[in-house]
PyMOL Python script that loads the backbone (N, CA, C, O; Angstrom):
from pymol import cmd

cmd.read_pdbstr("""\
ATOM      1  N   UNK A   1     -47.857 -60.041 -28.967  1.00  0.00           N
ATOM      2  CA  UNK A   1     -48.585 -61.225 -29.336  1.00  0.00           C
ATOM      3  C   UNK A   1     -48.686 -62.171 -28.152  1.00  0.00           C
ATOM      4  O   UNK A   1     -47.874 -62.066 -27.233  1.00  0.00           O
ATOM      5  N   UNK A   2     -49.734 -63.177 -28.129  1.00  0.00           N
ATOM      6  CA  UNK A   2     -49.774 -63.665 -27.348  1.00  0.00           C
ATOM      7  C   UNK A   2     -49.064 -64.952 -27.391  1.00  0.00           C
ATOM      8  O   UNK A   2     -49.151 -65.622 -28.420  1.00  0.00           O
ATOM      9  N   UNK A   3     -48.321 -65.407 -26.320  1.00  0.00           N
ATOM     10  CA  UNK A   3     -47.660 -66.649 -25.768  1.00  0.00           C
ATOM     11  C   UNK A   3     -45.946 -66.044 -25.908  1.00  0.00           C
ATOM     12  O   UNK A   3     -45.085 -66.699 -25.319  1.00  0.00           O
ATOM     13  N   UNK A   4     -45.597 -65.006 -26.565  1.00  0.00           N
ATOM     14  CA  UNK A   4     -44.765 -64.299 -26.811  1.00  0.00           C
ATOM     15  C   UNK A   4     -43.709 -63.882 -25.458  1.00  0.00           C
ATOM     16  O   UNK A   4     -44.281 -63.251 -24.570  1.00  0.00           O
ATOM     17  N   UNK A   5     -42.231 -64.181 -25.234  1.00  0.00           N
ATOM     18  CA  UNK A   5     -41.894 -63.634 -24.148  1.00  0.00           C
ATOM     19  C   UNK A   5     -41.066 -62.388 -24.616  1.00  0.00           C
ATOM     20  O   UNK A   5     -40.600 -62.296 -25.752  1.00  0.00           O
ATOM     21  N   UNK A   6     -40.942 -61.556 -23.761  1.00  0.00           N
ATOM     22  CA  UNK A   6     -40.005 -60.729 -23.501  1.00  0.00           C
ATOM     23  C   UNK A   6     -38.469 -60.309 -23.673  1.00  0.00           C
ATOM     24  O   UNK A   6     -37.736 -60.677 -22.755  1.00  0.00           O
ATOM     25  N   UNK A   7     -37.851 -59.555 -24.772  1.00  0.00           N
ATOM     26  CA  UNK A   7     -36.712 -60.238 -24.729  1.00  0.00           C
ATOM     27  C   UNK A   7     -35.703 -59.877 -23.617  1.00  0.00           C
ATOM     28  O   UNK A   7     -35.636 -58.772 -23.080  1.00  0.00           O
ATOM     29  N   UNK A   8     -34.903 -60.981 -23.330  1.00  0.00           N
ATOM     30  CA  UNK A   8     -34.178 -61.181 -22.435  1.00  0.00           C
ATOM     31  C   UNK A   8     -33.130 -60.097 -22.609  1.00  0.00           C
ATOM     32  O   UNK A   8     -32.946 -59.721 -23.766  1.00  0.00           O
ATOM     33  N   UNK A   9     -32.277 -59.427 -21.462  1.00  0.00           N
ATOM     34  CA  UNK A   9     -30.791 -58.216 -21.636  1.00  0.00           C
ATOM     35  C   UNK A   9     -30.117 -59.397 -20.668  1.00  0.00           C
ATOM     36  O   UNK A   9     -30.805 -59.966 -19.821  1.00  0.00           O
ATOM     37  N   UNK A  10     -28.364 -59.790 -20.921  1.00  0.00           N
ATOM     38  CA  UNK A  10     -27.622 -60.637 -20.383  1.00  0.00           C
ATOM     39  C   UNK A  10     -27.034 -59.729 -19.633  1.00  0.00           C
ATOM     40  O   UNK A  10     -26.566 -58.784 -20.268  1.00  0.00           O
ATOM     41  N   UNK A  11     -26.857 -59.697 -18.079  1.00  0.00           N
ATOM     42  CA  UNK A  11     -25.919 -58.966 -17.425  1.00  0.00           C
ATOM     43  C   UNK A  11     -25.134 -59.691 -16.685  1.00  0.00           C
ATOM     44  O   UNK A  11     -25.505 -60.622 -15.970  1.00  0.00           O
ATOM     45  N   UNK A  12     -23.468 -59.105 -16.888  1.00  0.00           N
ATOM     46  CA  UNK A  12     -22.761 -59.812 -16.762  1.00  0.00           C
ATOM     47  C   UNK A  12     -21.851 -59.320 -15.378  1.00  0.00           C
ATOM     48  O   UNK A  12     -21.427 -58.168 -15.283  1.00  0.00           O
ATOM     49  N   UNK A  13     -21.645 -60.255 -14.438  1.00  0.00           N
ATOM     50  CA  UNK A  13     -21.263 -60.371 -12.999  1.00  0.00           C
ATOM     51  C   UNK A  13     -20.090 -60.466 -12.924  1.00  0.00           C
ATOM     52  O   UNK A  13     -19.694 -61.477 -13.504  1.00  0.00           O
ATOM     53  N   UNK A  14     -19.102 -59.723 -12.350  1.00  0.00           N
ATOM     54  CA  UNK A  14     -17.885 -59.502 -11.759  1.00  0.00           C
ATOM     55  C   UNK A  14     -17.380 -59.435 -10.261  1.00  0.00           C
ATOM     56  O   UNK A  14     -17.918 -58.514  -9.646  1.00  0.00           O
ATOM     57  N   UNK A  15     -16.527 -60.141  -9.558  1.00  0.00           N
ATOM     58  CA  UNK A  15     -16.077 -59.297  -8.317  1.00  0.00           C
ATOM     59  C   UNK A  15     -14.845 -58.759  -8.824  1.00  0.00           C
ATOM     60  O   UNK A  15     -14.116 -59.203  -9.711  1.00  0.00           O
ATOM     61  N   UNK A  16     -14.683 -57.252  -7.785  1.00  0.00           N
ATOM     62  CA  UNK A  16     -13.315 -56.724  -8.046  1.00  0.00           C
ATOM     63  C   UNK A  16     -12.744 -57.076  -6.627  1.00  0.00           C
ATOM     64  O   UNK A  16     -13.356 -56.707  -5.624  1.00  0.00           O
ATOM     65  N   UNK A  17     -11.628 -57.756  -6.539  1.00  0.00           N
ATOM     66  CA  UNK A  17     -10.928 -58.292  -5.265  1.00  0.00           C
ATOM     67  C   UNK A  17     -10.581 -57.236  -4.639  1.00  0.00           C
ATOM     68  O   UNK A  17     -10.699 -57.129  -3.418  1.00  0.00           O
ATOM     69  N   UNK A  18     -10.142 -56.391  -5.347  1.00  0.00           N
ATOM     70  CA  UNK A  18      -9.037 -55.118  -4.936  1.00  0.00           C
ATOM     71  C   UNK A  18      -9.907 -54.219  -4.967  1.00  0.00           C
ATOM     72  O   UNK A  18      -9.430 -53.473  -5.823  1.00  0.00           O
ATOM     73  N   UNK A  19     -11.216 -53.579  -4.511  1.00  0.00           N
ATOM     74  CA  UNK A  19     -12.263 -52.311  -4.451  1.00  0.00           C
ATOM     75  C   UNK A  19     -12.866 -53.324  -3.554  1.00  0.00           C
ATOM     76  O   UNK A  19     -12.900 -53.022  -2.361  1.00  0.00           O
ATOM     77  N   UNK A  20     -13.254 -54.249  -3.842  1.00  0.00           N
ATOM     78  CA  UNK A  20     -13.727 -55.670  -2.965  1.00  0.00           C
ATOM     79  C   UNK A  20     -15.172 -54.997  -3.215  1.00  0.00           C
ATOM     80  O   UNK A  20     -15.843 -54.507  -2.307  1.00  0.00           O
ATOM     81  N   UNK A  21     -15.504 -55.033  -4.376  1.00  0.00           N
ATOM     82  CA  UNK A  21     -17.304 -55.150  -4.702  1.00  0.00           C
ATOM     83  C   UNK A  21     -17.213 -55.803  -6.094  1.00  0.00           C
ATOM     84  O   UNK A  21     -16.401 -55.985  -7.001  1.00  0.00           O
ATOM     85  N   UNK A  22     -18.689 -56.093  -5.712  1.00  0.00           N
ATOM     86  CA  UNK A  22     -19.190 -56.479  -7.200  1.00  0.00           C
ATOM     87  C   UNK A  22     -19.585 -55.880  -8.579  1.00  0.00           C
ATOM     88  O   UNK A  22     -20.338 -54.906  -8.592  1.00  0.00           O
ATOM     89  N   UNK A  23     -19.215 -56.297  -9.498  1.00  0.00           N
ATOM     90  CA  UNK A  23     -19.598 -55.337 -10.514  1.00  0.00           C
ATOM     91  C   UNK A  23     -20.435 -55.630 -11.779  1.00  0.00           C
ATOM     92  O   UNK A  23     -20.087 -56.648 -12.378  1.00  0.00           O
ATOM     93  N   UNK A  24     -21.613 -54.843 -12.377  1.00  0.00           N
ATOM     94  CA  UNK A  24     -22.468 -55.563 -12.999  1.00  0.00           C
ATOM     95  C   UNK A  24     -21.848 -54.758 -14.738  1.00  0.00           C
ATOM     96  O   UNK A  24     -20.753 -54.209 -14.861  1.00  0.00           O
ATOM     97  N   UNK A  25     -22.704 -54.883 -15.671  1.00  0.00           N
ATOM     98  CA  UNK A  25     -22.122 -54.282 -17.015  1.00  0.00           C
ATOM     99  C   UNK A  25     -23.191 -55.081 -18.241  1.00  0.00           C
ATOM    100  O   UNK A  25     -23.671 -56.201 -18.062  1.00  0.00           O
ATOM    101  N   UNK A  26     -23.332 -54.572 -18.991  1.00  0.00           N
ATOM    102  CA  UNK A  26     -23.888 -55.347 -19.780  1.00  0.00           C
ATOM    103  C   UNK A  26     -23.416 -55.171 -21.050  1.00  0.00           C
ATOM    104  O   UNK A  26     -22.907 -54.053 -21.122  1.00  0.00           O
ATOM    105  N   UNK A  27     -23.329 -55.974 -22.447  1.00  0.00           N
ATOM    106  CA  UNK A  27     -23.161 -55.113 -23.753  1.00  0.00           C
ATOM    107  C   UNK A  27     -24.631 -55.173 -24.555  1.00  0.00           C
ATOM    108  O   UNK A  27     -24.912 -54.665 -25.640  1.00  0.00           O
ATOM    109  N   UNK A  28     -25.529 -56.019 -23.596  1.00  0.00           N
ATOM    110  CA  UNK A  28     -27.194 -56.143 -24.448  1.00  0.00           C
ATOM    111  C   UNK A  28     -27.569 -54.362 -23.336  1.00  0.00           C
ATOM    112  O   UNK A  28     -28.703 -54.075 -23.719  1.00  0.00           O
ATOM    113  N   UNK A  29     -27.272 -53.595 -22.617  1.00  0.00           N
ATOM    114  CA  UNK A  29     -27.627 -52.208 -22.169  1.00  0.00           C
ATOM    115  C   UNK A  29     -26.503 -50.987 -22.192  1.00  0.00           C
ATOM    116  O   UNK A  29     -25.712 -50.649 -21.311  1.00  0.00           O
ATOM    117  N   UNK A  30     -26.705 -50.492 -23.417  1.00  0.00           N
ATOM    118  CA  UNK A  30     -25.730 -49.362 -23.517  1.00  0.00           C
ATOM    119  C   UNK A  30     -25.446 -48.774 -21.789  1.00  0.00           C
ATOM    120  O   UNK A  30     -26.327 -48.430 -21.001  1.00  0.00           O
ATOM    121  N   UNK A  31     -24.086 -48.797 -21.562  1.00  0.00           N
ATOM    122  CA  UNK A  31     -24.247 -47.540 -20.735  1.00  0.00           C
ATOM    123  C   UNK A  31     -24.388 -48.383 -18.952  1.00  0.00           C
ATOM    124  O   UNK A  31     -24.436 -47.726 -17.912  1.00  0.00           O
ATOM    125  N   UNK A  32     -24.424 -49.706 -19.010  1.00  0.00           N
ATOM    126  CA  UNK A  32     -24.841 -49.872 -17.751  1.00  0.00           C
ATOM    127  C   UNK A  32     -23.769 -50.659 -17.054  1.00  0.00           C
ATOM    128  O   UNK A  32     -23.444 -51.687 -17.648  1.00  0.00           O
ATOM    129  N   UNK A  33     -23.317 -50.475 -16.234  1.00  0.00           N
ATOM    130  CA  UNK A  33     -21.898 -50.196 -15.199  1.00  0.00           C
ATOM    131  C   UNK A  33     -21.913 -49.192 -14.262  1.00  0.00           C
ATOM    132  O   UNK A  33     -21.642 -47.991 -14.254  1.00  0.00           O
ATOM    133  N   UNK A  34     -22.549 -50.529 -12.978  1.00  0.00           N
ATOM    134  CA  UNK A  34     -22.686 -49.727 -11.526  1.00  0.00           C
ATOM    135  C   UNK A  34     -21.780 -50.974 -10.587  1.00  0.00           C
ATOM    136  O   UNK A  34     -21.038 -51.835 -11.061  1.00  0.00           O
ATOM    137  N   UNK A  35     -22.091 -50.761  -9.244  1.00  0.00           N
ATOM    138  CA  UNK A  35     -21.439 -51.607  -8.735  1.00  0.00           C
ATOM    139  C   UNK A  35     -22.135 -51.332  -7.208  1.00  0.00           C
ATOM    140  O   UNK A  35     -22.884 -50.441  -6.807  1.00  0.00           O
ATOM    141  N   UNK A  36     -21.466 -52.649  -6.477  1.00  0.00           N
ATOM    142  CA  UNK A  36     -22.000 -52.379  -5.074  1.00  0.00           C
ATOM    143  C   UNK A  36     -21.616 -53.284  -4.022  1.00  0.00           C
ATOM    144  O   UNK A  36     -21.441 -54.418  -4.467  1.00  0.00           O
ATOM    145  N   UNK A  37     -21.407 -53.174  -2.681  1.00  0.00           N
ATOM    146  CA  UNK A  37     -20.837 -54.036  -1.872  1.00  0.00           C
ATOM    147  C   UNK A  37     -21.072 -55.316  -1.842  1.00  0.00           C
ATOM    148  O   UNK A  37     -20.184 -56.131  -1.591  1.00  0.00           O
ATOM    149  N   UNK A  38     -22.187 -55.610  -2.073  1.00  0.00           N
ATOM    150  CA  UNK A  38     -23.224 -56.904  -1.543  1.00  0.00           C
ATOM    151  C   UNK A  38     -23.901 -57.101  -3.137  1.00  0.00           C
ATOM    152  O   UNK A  38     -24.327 -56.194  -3.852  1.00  0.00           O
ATOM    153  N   UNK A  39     -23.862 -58.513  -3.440  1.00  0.00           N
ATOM    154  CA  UNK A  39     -24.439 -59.027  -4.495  1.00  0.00           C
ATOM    155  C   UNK A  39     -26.157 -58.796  -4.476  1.00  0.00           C
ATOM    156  O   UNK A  39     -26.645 -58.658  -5.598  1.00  0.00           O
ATOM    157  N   UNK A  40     -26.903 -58.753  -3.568  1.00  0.00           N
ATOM    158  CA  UNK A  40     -28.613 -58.316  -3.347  1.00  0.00           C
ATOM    159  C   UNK A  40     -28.085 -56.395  -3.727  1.00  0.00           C
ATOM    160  O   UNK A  40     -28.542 -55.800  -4.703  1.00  0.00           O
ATOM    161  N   UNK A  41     -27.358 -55.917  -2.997  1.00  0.00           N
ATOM    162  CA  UNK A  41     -27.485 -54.677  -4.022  1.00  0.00           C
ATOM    163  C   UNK A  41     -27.193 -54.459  -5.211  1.00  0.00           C
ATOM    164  O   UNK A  41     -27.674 -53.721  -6.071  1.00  0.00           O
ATOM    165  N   UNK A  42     -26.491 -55.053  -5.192  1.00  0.00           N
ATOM    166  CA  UNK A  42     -26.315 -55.292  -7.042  1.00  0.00           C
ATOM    167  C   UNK A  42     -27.228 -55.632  -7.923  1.00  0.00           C
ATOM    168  O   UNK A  42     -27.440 -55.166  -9.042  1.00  0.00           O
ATOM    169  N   UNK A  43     -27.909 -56.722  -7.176  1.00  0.00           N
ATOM    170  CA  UNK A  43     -29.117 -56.874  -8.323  1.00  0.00           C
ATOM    171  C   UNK A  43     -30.384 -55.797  -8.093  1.00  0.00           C
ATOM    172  O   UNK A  43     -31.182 -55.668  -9.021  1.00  0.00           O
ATOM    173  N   UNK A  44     -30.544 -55.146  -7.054  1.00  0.00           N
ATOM    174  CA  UNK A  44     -31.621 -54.062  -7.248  1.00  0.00           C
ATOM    175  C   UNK A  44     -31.052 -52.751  -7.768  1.00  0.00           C
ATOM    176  O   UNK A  44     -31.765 -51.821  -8.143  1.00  0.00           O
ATOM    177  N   UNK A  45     -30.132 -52.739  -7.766  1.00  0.00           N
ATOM    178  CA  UNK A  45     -29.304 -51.290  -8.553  1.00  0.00           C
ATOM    179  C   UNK A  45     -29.544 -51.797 -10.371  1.00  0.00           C
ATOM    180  O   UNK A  45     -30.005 -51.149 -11.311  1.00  0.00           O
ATOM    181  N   UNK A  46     -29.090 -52.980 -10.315  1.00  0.00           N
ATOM    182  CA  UNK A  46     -29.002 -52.931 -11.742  1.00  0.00           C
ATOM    183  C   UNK A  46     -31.033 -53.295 -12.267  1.00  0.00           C
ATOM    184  O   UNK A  46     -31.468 -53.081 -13.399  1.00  0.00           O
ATOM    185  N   UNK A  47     -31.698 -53.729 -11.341  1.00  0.00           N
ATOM    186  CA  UNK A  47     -33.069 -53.792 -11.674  1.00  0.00           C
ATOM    187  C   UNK A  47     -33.719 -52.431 -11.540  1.00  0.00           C
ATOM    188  O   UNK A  47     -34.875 -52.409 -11.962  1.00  0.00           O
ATOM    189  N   UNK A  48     -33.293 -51.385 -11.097  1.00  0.00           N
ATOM    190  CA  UNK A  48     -33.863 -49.885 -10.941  1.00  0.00           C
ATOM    191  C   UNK A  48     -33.173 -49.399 -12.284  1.00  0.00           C
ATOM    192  O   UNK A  48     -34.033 -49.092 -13.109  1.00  0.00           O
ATOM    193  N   UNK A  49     -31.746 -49.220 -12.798  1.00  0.00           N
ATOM    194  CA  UNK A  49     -31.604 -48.615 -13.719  1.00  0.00           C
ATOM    195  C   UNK A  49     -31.275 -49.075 -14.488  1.00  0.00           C
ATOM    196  O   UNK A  49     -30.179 -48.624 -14.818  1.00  0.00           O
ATOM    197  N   UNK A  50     -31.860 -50.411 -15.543  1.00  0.00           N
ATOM    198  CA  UNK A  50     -31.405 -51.002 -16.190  1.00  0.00           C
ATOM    199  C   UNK A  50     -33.127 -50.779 -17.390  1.00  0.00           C
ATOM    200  O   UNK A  50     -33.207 -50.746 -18.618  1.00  0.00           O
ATOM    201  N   UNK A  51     -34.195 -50.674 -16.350  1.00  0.00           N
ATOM    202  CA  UNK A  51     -34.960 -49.923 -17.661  1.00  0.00           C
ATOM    203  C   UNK A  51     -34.857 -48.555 -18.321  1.00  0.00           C
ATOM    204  O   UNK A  51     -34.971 -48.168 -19.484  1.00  0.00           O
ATOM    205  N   UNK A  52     -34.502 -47.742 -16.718  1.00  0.00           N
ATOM    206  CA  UNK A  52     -34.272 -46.554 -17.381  1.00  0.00           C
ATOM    207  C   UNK A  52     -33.069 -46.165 -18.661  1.00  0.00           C
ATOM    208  O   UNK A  52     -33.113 -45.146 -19.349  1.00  0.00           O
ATOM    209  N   UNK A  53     -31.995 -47.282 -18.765  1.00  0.00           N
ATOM    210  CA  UNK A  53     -31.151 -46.674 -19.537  1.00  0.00           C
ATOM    211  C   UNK A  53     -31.810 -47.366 -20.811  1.00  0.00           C
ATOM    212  O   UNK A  53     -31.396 -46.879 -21.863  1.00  0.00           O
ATOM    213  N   UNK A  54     -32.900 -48.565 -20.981  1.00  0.00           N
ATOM    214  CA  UNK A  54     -32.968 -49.211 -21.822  1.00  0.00           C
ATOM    215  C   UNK A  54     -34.198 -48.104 -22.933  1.00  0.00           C
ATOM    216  O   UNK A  54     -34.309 -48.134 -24.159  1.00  0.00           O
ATOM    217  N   UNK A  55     -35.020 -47.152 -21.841  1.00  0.00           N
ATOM    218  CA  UNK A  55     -36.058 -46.321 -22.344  1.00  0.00           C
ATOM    219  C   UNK A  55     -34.827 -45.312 -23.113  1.00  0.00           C
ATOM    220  O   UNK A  55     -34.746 -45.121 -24.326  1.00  0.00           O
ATOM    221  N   UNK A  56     -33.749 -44.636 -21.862  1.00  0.00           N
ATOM    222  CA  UNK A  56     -33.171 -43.879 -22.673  1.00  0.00           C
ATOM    223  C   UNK A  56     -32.217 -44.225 -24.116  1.00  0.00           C
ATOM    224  O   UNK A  56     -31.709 -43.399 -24.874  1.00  0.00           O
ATOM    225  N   UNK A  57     -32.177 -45.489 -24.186  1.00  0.00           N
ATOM    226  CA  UNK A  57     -31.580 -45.851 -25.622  1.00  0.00           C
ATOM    227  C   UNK A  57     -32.194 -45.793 -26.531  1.00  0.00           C
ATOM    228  O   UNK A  57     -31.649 -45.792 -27.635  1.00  0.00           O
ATOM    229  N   UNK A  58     -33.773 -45.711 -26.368  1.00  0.00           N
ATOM    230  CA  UNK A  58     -34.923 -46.314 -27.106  1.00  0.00           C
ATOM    231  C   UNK A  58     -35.461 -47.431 -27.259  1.00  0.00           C
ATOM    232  O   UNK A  58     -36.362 -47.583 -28.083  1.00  0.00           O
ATOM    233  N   UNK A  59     -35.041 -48.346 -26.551  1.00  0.00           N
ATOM    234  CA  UNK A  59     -35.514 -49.549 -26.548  1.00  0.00           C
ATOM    235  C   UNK A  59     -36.877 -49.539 -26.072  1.00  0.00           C
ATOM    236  O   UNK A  59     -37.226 -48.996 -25.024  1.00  0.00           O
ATOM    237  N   UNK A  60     -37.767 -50.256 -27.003  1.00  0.00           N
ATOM    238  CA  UNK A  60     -39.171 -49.923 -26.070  1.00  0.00           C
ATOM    239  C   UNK A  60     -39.702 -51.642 -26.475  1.00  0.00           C
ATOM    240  O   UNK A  60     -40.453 -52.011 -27.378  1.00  0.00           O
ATOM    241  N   UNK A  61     -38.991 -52.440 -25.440  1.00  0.00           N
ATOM    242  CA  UNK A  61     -39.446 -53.626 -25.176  1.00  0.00           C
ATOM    243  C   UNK A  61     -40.149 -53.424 -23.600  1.00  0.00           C
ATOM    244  O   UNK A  61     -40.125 -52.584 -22.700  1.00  0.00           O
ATOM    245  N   UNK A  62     -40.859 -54.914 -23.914  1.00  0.00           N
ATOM    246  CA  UNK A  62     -41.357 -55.037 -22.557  1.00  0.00           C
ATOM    247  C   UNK A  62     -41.059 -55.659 -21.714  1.00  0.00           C
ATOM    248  O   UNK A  62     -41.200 -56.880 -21.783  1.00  0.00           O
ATOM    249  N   UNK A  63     -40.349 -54.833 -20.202  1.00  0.00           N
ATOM    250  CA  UNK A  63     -39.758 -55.279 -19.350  1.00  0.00           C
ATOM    251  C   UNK A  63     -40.338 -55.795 -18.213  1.00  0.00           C
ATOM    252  O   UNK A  63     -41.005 -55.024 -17.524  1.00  0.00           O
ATOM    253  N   UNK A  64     -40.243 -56.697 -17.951  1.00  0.00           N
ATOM    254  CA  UNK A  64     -40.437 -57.130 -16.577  1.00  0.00           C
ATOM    255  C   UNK A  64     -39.086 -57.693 -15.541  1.00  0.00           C
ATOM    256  O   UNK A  64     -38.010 -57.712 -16.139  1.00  0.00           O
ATOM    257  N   UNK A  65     -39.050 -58.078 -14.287  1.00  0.00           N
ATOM    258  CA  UNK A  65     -38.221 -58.740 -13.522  1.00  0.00           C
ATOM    259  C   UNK A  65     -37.348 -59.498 -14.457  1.00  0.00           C
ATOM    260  O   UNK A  65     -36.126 -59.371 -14.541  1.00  0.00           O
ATOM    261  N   UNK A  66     -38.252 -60.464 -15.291  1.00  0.00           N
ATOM    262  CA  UNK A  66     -37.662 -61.389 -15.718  1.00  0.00           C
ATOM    263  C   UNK A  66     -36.658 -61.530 -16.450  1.00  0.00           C
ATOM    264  O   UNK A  66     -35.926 -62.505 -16.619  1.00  0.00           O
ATOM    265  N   UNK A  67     -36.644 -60.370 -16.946  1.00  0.00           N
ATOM    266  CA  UNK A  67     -35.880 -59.576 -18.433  1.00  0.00           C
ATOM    267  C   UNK A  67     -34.817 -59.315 -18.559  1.00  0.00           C
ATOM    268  O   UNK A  67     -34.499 -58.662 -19.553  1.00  0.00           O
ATOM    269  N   UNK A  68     -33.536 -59.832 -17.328  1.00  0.00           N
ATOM    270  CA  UNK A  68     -32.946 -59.531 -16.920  1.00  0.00           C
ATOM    271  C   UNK A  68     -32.330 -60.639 -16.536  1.00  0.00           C
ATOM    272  O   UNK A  68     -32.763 -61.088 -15.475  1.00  0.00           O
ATOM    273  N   UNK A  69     -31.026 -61.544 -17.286  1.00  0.00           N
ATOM    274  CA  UNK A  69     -30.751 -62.915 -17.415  1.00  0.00           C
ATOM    275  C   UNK A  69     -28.885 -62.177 -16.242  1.00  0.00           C
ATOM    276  O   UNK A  69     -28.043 -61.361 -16.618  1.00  0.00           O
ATOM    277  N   UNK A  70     -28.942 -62.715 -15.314  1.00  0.00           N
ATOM    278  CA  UNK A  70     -27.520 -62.330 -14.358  1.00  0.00           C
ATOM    279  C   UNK A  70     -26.709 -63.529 -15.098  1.00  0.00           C
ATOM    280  O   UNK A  70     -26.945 -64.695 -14.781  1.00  0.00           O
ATOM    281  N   UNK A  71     -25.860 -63.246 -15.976  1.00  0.00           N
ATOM    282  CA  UNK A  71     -24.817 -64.938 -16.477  1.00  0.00           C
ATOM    283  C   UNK A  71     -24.450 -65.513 -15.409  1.00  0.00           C
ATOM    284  O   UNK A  71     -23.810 -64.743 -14.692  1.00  0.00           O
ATOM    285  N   UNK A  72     -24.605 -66.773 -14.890  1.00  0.00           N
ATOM    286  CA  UNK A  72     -23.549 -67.091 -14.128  1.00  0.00           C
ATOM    287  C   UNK A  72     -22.205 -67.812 -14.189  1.00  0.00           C
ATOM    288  O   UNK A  72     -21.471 -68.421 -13.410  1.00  0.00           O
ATOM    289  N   UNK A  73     -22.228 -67.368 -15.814  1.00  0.00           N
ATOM    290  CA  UNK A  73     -20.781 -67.789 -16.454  1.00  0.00           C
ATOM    291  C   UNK A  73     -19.930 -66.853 -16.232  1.00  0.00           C
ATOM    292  O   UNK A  73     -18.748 -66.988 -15.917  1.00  0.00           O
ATOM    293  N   UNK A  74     -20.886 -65.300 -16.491  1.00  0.00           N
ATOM    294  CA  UNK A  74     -19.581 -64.429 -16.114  1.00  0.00           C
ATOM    295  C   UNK A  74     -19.458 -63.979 -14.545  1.00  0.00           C
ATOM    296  O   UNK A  74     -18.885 -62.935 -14.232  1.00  0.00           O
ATOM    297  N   UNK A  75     -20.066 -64.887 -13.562  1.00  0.00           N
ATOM    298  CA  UNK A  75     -19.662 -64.341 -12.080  1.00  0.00           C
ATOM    299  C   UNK A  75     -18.631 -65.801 -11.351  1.00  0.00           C
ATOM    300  O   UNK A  75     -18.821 -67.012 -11.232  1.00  0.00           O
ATOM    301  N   UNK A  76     -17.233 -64.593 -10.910  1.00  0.00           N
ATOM    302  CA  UNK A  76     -16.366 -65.607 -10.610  1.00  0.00           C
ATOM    303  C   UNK A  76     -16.138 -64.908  -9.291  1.00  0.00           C
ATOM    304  O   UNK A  76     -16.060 -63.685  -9.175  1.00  0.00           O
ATOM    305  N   UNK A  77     -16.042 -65.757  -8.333  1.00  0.00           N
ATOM    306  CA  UNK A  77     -14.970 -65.430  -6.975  1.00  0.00           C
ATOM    307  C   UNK A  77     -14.018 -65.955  -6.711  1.00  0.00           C
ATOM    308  O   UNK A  77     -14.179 -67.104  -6.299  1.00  0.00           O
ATOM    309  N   UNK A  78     -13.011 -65.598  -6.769  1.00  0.00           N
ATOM    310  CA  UNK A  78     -11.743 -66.177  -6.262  1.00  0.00           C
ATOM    311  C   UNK A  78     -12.188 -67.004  -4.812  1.00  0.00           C
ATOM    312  O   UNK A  78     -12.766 -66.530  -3.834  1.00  0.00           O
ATOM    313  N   UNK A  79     -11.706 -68.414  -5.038  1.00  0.00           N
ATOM    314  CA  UNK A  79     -11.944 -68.865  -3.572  1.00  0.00           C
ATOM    315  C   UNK A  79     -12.192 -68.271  -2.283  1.00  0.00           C
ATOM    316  O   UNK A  79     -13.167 -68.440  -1.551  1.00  0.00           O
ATOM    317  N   UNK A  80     -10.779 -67.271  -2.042  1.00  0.00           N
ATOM    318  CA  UNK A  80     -10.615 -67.175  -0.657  1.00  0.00           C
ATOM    319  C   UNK A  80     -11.530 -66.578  -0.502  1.00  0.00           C
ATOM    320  O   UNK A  80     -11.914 -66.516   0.666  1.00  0.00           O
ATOM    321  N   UNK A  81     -12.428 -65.767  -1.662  1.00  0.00           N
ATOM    322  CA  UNK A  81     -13.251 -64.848  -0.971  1.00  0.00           C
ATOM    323  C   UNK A  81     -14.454 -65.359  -0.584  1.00  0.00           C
ATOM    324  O   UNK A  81     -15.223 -64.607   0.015  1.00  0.00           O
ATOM    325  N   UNK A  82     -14.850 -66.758  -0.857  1.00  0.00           N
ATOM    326  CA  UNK A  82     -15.918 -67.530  -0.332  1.00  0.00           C
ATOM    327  C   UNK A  82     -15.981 -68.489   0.838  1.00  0.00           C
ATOM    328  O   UNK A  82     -16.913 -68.998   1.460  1.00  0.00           O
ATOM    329  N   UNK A  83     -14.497 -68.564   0.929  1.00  0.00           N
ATOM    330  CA  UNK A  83     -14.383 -69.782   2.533  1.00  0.00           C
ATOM    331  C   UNK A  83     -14.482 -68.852   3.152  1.00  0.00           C
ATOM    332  O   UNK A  83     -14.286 -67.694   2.784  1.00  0.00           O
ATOM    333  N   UNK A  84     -14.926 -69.379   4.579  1.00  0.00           N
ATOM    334  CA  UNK A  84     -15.244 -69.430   5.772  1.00  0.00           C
ATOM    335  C   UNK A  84     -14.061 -69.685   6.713  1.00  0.00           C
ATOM    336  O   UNK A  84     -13.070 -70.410   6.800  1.00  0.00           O
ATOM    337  N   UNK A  85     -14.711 -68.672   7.394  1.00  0.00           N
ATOM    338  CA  UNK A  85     -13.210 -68.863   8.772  1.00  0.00           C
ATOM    339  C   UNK A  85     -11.956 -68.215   8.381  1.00  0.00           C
ATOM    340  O   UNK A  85     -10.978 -68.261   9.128  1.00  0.00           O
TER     341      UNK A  85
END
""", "prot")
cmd.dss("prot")
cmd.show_as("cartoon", "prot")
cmd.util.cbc("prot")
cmd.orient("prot")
């Protein structure tokens, strides 16, 4: 319908201190738990297979970029891992 958006999947942001990457997961995408050094890979890993697992669940919404809400409630870094120097 028109004026209608898309519904939103919440993916939820982790660092692991101790593997020292980031980790994505969702419970709105069966099945999706990848991970990756760098937070920009993280978000194109989880934007490449985050429709495919959503087709393979059956979900047949319509996805775009947008569709795809990163919480930033659930992304925490422990300080040290953000200062400088």
């Amino acid at each position: 319908m028109y004026g209608m958006r898309p519904k939103t999947f919440r993916i939820a942001i982790e660092w692991d201190n101790e593997a020292k990457v980031f980790i994505a997961h969702s419970d709105d995408i069966y099945g999706l738990n990848t991970e990756a050094d760098t937070f920009p890979k993280l978000i194109e890993k989880v934007k490449m297979i985050a429709p495919e697992l959503l087709e393979l669940n059956g979900i047949k919404e319509d996805i775009s970029q947008d569709s795809f809400l990163f919480d930033p409630r659930s992304f925490v870094v422990p300080y040290q891992e953000t200062a400088c120097g």
